[in-house]
C-alpha positions in Angstrom: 96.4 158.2 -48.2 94.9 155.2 -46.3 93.3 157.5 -43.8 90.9 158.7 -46.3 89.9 155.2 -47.6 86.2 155.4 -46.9 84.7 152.8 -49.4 83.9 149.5 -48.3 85.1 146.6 -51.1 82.4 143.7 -50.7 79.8 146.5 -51.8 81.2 148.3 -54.8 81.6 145.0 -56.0 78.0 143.7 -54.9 77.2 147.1 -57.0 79.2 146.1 -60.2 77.7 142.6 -60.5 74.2 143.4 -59.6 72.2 141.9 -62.4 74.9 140.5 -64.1 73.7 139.1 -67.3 75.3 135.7 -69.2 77.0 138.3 -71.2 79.2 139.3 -68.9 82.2 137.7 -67.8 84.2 138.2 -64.8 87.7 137.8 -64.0 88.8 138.1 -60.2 92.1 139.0 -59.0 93.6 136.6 -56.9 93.4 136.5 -52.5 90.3 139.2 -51.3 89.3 139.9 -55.5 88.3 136.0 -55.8 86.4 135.9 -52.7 84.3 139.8 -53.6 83.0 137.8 -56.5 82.2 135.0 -55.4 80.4 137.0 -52.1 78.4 138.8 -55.1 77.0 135.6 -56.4 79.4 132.5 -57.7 78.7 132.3 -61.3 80.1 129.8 -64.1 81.0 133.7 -66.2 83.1 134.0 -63.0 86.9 133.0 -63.2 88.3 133.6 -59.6 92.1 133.5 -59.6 93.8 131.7 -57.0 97.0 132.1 -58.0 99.0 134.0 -60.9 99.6 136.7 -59.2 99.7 139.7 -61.9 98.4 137.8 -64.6 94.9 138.7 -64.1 94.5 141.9 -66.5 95.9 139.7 -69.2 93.5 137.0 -68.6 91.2 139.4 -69.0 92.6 140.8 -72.5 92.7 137.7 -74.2 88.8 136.5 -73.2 87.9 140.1 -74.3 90.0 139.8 -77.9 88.5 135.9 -77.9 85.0 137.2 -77.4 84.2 140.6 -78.5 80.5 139.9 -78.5 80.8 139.6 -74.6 81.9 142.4 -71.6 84.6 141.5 -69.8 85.0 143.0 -66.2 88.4 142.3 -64.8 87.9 142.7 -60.5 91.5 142.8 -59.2 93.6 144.4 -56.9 96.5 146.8 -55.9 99.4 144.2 -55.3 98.3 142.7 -58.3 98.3 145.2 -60.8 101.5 146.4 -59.5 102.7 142.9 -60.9 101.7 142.9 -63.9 101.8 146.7 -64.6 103.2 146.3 -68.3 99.4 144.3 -69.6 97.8 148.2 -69.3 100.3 148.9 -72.0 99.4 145.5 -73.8 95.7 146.0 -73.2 96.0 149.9 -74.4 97.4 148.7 -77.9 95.0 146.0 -78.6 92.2 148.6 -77.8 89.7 145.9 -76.8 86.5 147.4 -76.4 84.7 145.4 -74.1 87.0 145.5 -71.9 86.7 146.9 -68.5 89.6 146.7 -65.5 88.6 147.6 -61.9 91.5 147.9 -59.4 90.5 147.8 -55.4 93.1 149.5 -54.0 93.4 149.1 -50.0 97.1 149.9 -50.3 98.3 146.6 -48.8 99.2 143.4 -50.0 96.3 141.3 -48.4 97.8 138.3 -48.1 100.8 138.3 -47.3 100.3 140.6 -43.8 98.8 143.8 -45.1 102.5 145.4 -45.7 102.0 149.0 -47.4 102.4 148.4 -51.5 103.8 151.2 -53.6 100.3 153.0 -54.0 100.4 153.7 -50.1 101.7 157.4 -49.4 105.1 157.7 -48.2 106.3 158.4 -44.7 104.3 155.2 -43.0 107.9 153.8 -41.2 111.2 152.7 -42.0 110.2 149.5 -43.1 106.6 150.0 -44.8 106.2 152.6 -46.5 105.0 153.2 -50.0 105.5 155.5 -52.3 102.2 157.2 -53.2 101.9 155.2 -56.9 98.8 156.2 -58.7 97.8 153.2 -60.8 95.1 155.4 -62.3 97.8 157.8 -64.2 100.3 155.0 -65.0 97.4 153.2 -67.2 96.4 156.9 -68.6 99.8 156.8 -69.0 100.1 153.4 -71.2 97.8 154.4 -73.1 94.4 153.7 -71.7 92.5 157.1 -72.6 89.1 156.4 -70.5 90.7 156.4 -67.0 89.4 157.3 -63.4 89.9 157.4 -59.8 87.0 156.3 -57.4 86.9 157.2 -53.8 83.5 158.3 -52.6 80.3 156.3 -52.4 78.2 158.4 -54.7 80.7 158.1 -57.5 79.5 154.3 -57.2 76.5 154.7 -60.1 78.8 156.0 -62.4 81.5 153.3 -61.8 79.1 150.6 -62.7 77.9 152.3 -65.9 81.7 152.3 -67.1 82.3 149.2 -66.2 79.5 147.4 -67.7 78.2 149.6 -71.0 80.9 152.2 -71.3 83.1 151.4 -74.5 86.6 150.2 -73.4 88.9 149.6 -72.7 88.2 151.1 -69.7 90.3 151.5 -65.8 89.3 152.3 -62.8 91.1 152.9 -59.4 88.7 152.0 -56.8 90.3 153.2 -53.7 88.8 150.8 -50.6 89.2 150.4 -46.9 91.6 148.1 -45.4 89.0 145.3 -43.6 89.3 141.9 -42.6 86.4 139.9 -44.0 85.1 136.5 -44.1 86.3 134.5 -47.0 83.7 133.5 -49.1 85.5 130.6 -51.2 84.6 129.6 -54.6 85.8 126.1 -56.1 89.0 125.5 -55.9 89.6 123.5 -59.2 91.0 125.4 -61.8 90.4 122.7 -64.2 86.5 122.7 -63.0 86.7 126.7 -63.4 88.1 127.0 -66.7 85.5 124.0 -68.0 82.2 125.9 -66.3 83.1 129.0 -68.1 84.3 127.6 -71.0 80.9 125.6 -71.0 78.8 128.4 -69.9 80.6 130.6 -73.2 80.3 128.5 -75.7 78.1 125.4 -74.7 80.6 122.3 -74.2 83.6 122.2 -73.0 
């Protein structure tokens, strides 16, 4: 599948937080995800993740079950999702709905080397191949009833609508390019990003 990856990640994420109100809060994946965001514009609604790998989509849950008068976009990726797979079926039964969850799916695990994860079609070599996992079906599959895939640039207008004002929970598979990009690094203090959302939400910390 990777040869037909035609959609370039910093911009369908530029596209989903283009005039992002207070209102909406932003969880990013950890790796590549946290620096997409924080390209977009660093904002205190933004938690980047810099570690937790597969926790992300839960993160996500319990803001949107915490604040129901607020969207929640969760911004993650591939190797992450496969991770924490079972929160689709978690997220499916609490039936949050303003939730949103947008995977970018390059097909690699971005930082550890770019070996193929399981959404990569088979057959790439003895040693890295994947096994053609559609993310997209397995969360239709858990229970997630508004469900889509993503792979060309004029689906991009609808994408955003879902994810901001469509009502959720809602999942996306965004399927993206493999590119090497410059990191764009928000603060590293996960004490000083949990207090400037946490501020930012409710006014003190």
């Amino acid at each position: 599948m990777t040869g037909r990856l035609k959609l370039h990640r910093r911009a369908v994420v530029k596209a989903l937080l283009k005039d992002a109100t207070d209102d909406l809060l932003v969880i990013g994946g950890l790796g590549q995800c946290a620096w997409d965001i924080t390209d977009a514009g660093d904002r205190p609604q933004h938690l980047p993740l810099w570690g937790g790998m597969g926790g992300t989509v839960m993160m996500g849950l319990g803001l949107a079950l915490a604040q129901p008068a607020k969207r929640v976009l969760v911004i993650t990726g591939d190797g992450d999702m496969l991770m924490g797979i079972g929160s689709l079926a978690t997220a499916a039964a609490q039936r949050p709905t303003n939730l949103a969850i947008v995977v970018l799916d390059n097909e690699k695990f971005g930082e550890t080397g770019n070996q193929a994860t399981h959404t990569a079609s088979p057959g790439l070599g003895p040693t890295d191949r994947g096994a053609g996992t559609d993310l997209a079906i397995i969360a239709r599959g858990s229970g997630i009833a508004d469900c889509g895939t993503v792979t060309e640039e004029d689906q991009i207008p609808d994408l955003v609508r879902a994810a901001r004002t469509v009502t959720g929970p809602v999942f996306r598979l965004v399927k993206v390019m493999v590119e090497t990009l410059p990191l764009v690094m928000p603060p590293k203090d996960g004490a000083y990003l949990k207090d400037r959302m946490r501020q930012a939400i409710l006014g003190y910390v």
